[in-house]
C-alpha positions in Angstrom: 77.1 45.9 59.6 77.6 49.5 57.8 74.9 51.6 57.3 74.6 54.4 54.3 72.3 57.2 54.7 70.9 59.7 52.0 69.4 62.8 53.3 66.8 64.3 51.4 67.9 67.6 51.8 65.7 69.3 49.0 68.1 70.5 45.8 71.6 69.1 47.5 73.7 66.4 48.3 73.9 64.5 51.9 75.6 61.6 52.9 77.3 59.6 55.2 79.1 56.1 55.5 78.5 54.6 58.9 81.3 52.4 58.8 81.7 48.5 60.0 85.0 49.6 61.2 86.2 52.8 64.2 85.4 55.2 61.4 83.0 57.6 60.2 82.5 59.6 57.0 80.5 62.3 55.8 80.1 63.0 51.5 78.6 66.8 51.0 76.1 68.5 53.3 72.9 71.0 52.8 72.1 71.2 55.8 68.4 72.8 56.0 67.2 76.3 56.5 65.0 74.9 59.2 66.2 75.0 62.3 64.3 72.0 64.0 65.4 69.8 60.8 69.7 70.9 61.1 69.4 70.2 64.7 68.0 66.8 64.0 70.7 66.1 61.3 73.6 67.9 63.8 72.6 65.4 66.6 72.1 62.4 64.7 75.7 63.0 63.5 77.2 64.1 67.1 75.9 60.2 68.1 77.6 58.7 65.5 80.7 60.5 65.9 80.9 59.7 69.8 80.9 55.7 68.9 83.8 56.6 66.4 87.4 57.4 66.6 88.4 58.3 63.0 86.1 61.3 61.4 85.9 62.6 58.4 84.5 64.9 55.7 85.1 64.5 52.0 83.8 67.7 50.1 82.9 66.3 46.1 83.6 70.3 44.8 82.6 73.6 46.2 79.2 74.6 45.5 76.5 76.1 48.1 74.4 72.5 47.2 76.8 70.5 48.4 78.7 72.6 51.6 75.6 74.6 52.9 75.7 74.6 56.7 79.3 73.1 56.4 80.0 76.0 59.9 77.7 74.2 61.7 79.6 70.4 61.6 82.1 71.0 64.3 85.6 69.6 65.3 86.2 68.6 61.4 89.7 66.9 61.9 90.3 65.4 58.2 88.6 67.1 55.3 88.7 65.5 52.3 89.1 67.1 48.9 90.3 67.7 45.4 93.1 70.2 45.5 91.7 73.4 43.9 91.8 77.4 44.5 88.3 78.1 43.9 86.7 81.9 45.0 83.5 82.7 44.9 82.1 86.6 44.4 79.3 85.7 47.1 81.4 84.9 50.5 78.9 82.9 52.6 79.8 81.2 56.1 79.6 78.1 54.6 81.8 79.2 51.7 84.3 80.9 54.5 84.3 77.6 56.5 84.9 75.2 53.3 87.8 77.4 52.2 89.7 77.4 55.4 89.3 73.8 55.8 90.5 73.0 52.1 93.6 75.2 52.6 94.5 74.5 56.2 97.4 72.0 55.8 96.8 70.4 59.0 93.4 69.5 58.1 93.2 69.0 54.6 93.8 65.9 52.4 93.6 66.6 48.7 91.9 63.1 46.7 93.1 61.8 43.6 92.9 58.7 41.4 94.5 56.5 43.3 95.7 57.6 46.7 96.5 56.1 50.0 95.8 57.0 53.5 94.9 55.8 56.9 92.4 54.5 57.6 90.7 55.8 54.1 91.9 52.5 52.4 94.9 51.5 54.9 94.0 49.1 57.8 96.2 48.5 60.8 96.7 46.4 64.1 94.7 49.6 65.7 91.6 49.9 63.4 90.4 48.8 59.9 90.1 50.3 56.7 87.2 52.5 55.9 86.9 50.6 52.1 86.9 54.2 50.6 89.0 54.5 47.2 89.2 57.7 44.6 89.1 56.2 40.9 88.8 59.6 39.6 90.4 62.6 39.3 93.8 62.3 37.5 95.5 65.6 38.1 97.7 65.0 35.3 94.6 64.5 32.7 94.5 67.6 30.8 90.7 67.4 30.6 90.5 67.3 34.4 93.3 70.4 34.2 91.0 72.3 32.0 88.0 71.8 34.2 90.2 72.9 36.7 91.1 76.3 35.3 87.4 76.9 34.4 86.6 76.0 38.5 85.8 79.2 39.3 82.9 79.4 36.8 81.6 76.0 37.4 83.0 73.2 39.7 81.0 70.8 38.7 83.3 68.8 37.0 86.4 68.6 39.2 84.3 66.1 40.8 85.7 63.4 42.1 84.8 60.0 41.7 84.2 57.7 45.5 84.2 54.1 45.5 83.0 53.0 48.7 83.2 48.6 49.4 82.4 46.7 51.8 83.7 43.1 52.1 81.2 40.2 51.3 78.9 42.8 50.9 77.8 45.9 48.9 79.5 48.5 46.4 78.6 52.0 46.2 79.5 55.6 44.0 79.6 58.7 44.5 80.1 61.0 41.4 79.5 64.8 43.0 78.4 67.0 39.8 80.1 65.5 37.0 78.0 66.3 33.8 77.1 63.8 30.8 79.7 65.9 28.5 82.5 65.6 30.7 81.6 62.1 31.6 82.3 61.1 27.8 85.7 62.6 27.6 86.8 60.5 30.8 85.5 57.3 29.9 88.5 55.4 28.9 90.7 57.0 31.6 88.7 55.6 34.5 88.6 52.1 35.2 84.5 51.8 36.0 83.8 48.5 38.7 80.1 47.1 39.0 78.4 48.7 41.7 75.5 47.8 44.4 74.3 51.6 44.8 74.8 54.7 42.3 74.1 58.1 43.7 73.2 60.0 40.3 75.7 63.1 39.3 74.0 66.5 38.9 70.9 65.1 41.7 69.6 62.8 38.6 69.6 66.0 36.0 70.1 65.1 32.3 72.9 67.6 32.2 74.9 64.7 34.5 73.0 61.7 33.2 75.5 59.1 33.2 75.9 57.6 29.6 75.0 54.2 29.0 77.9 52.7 28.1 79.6 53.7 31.7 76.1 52.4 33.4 76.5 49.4 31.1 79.7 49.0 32.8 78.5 49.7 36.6 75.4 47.8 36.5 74.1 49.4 39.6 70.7 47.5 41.5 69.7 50.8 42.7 70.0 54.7 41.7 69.1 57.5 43.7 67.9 60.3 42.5 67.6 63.9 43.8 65.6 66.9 43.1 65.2 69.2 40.4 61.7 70.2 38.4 60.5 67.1 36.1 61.7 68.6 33.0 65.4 68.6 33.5 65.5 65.1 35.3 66.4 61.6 33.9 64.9 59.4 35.4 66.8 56.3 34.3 64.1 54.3 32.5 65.0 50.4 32.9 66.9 50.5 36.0 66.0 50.7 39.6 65.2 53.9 41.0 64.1 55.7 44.2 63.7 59.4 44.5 64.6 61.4 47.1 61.9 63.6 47.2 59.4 61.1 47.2 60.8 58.5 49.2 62.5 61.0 52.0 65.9 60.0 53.6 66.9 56.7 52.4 69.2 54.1 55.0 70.5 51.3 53.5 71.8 48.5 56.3 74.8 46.5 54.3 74.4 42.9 56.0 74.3 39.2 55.7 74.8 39.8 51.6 72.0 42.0 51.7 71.1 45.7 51.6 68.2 46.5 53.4 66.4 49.6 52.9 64.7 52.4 54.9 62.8 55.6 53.4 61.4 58.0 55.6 57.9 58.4 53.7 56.1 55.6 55.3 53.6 55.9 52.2 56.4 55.9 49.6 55.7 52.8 47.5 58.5 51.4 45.4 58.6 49.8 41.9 61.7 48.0 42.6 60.9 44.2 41.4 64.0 43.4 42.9 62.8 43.8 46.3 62.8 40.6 48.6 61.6 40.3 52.5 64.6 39.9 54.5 63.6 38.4 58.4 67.1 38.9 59.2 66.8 42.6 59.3 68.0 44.7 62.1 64.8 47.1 62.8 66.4 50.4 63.1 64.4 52.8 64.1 60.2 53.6 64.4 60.7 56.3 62.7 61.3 54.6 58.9 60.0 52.5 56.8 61.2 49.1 55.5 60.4 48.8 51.5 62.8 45.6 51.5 66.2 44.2 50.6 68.2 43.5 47.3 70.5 40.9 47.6 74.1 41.5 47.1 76.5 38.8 45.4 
């Protein structure tokens, strides 16, 4: 069984990938200005880490959204990255702590299309594989390059692009800030697989709505959306959606060729007609709320 959790974490990114194997990964963090709400977050993630071996954080690109309270997550042995030089005018902890993990060379493992690594997507007679893969960036793509020189600006679109797969079981993307624009100019240079589970660029804004010949191509179940104010959000008419803001976090429990799903918002109501009762649930915790299961092929 793996288990993939979705923080609502107001206008950032949150993930993490609790793995059917000895590892453990985190995909951005906002940790919360509350205090009572980080420590809950911090603690769940010490208890996950004390079950596994193999930890790690993959940053999607440096922006406060998506590293805030990055100080706070301690012992970070293997942080994950695209390979960039980014400053920022505004020095903040988390800023100071993401920028001495990305260049420590002990630490740091720059992502590109296509790269190897234990136990990322290398098993071995010690542990399995994690099922993690980069489809997206190629350093060599002079679109990528030019994003890369303009970094400092906007990060956005250094982005990379995370498959994560779990055998017999579901798919799921991760796509950081990419924006529409960008998006287009990639197209035919990366090699789009159907999905289970797409976490939309840009927190579900139009400026990183994903065109419709891509999702034509991924043919996600389900899309999660984040926050942002109603009139720069696509909302992805015609395919399954639930948003974070409304539905809390989300935990989605890969088993039996099913993904079961957990909100936090025990009145969130979804309009998934996809949805199916699934007895063979594991009942994870009092705290959430089971909206149901999609199968998985």
């Amino acid at each position: 069984m793996s288990i993939v959790k979705f923080f609502n974490v107001s206008n950032g990114d949150m993930s993490y990938i609790e793995h059917n194997s000895d590892n453990f990964s985190i995909i951005d963090c906002n940790l919360p200005e509350d205090s009572s709400c980080r420590t809950t977050i911090l603690n769940e993630i010490q208890d996950i880490r004390s079950k596994k071996s193999i930890f790690r954080f993959i940053s999607t690109h440096p922006d406060e959204d998506h590293f805030h309270g990055l100080e706070d997550i301690s012992n970070i042995e293997n942080f994950y990255c695209v390979k960039n030089s980014v400053t920022k005018q505004d020095i903040t902890p988390s800023f100071k702590a993401y920028s001495n993990l990305r260049d420590d060379e002990n630490r740091a493992f720059y992502i590109e299309k296509g790269c190897s690594r234990k136990w990322m997507n290398q098993g071995s007679d010690e542990r399995g594989s994690s099922g993690i893969s980069i489809l997206w960036p190629d350093t060599s793509n002079e679109d990528f390059q030019s994003a890369l020189d303009q970094a400092d600006a906007s990060p956005n679109n250094i982005s990379p692009i995370i498959k994560y797969s779990i055998e017999d079981n579901a798919t799921f993307l991760w796509m950081g800030d990419l924006e529409t624009d960008f998006m287009k100019k990639i197209e035919d240079n990366v090699v789009w697989p159907k999905i289970d589970v797409l976490l939309a660029p840009h927190h579900g804004r139009k400026s990183g709505h994903v065109p419709g010949a891509i999702l034509e191509k991924l043919k996600p179940k389900l899309i999660i959306l984040g926050h942002a104010e109603s009139k720069d959000m696509n909302y992805y008419c015609g395919w399954n959606t639930i948003l974070k803001k409304h539905s809390g976090n989300i935990t989605i429990e890969c088993s039996n060729h099913f993904m079961n799903i957990w909100v936090e918002n025990r009145d969130y109501t979804s309009k998934i007609k996809t949805l199916k009762d699934n007895p063979q649930k594991t009942d994870l915790s009092s705290s959430l709320y089971y909206i149901g299961s999609i199968s998985v092929d």
